[in-house]
C-alpha positions, 0 to 999 in steps of 0.5 A: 238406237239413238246414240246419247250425246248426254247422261241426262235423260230427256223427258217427253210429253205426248198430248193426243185426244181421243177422237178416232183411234189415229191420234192415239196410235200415233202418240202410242208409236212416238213413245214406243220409239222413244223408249226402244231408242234407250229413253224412258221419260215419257208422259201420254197425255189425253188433254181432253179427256183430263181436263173436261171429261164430260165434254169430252165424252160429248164431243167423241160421241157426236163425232162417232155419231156423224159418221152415220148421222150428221156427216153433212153437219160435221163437214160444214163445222170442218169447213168454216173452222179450216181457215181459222187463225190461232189468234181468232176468236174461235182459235182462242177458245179452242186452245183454251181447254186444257189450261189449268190441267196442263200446266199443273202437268208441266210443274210435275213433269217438266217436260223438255219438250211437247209433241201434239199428234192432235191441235189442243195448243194450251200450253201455246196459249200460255206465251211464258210456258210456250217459249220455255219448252220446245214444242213439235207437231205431228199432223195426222191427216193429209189434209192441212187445218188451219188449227194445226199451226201456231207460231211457237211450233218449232217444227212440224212433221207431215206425211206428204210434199204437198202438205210440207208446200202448203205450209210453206205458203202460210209463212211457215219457214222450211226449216220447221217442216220436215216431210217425215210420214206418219207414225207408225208402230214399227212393225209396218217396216217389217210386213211379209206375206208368206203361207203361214201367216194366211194359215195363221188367219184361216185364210188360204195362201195365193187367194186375192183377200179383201180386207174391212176395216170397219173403224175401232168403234166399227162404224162404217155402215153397209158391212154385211151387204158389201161382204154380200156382194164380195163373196159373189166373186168365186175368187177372193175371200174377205177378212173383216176387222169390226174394231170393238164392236162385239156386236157388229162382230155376232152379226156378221158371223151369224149372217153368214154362217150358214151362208155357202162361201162361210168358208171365204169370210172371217170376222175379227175384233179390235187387231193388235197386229193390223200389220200381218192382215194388211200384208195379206191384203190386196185391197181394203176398204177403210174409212179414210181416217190419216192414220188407217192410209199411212198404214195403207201406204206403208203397206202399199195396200190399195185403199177404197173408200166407202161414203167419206165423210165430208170433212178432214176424212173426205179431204184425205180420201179426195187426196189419195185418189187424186194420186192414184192410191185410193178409189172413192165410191158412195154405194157398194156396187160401185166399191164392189166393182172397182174393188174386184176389178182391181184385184182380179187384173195383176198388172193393174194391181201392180202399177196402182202399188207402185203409185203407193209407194211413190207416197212413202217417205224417202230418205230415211231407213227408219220409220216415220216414228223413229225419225221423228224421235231422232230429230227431235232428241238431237235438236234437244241435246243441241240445245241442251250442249249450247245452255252448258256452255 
């Protein structure tokens, strides 16, 4: 628990988007760490879907749709916005959504300061407002977007050196960059296997368990022909995760209902307590999402990873694999393959989790979110101290 320097109780304002369950998660983890540290203030806002409901609901569902569709479309817009500037044409514009919205918020609020777990910089672009409240940015992914940075950020929070580096080379002083990882709910600090919580799951203790993590809309295509060929192997069973897909979910129960190693597949719906499967896990197959891999890594879960879809997704995947924590393959022989052969060799499962956890962030016994929430506490509370006196 924070220790307070003041009676005062600061208020927060989170603004994430919609887009993909990891900008939400991660502003849900923020405040979860804000509240268990004895602060109550806090305001989660999706900016997006406030102040344009209609485009907001446009724009989500391309984004689902491209996974399967237009993933080539989607990876070309990624690539010629990546080294956009906020000050440009594009840069303007995208920043402009959520003005008027945000700053009816900020009068009602008033915030002591704005963490973004997604680039909507409306408050940035209204320079009066921006130099009055402290902001923070927590980048999601392990690829760096130019439309993350803006120059009255006061301090950025990423997952990896490499992305700290990155941001160094763009200017940015290395005071306002803390390598902090990603945030994630708390339970990721605490995963433990042991038979009850297999049992808990209908899955058998000791067994090698291939976890599928479909995306919270279940989106990843192939599910049932990659369950196929996993369930081949005598060996290991499979624990599919299908998100809000009811519908993905009856299919897969159906299909192999009758099928002669059932027994060795279980389909789930949307998990609250994704931690518990992926202690159970020896490897996953996920959709690259930043979040789903700052999972992967806390729980030094293997991640392999099923036709990225070229943009930041890609990039995260091409990251992973790059440092050995992740295996990338466009078609499901191939995953399947690299997927068993890593589970069924112990010594090389073991070296490959210890490549994950030389990913973890070090220097801190708390969570990524905890961190970030001390930091910024403090510097406010210093900065509160210092407009006292």
């Amino acid at each position: 628990m924070l220790i307070h320097s003041h009676n005062r109780q600061l208020k927060l304002l989170i603004v994430y988007a919609s887009y993909g369950e990891g900008h939400i998660q991660a502003a849900k983890a923020l405040r979860d760490a804000y509240i268990d540290s004895g602060y109550h203030q806090v305001v989660l806002y999706d900016l997006m879907a406030e102040s344009h409901p209609w485009l907001n609901e446009m724009t989500k569902r391309f984004y689902h749709k491209s996974y399967t569709h237009l993933p080539f479309l989607y990876g070309w817009m990624y690539g010629i916005t990546k080294p956009m500037k906020h000050n440009s044409l594009l840069g303007n514009w995208l920043h402009s959504f959520g003005r008027h919205k945000v700053k009816q918020l900020l009068l009602a609020e008033k915030p002591d300061a704005v963490i973004y777990t997604f680039p909507f910089y409306a408050i940035q672009s209204m320079r009066k407002l921006a130099s009055s409240i402290p902001s923070y940015a927590v980048i999601t992914d392990f690829d760096l977007h130019r439309r993350w940075v803006h120059p009255s950020i006061e301090r950025y929070y990423v997952a990896t050196k490499d992305l700290y580096r990155e941001l160094q080379q763009l200017g940015i002083r290395s005071s306002a960059i803390k390598v902090s990882g990603l945030p994630l709910k708390k339970e990721f600090r605490s995963i433990e296997r042991s038979p009850e919580l297999y049992s808990g799951y209908g899955l058998q203790y000791g067994c090698p368990t291939i976890l599928i993590m479909a995306g919270a809309q279940g989106v990843m295509p192939n599910i049932d022909k990659i369950c196929e060929q996993l369930l081949h192997d005598p060996h290991v069973q499979v624990a599919v995760v299908c998100g809000h897909n009811r519908q993905l979910k009856e299919m897969i129960q159906e299909r192999f209902r009758s099928h002669p190693s059932a027994h060795r597949l279980t389909a789930f719906g949307y998990m609250d307590r994704i931690h518990e499967l992926m202690a159970l896990a020896d490897g996953l197959i996920t959709k690259p999402g930043g979040l789903t891999l700052a999972e992967a890594i806390a729980a030094e879960l293997p991640a392999f990873l099923y036709r990225p879809v070229p943009g930041q997704e890609k990039q995260n995947a091409l990251y992973l694999q790059s440092k050995g924590a992740a295996f990338i393959s466009r078609d499901s022989h191939e995953l399947v393959r690299q997927l068993l052969q890593l589970v069924n060799d112990p010594i090389k499962l073991m070296n490959c989790r210890i490549r994950i956890r030389s990913l973890q962030a070090k220097g801190s016994s708390h969570s990524a979110a905890e961190t970030i929430i001390m930091d910024i506490v403090t510097k406010l509370h210093v900065q509160d101290k210092a407009s006292f006196f």
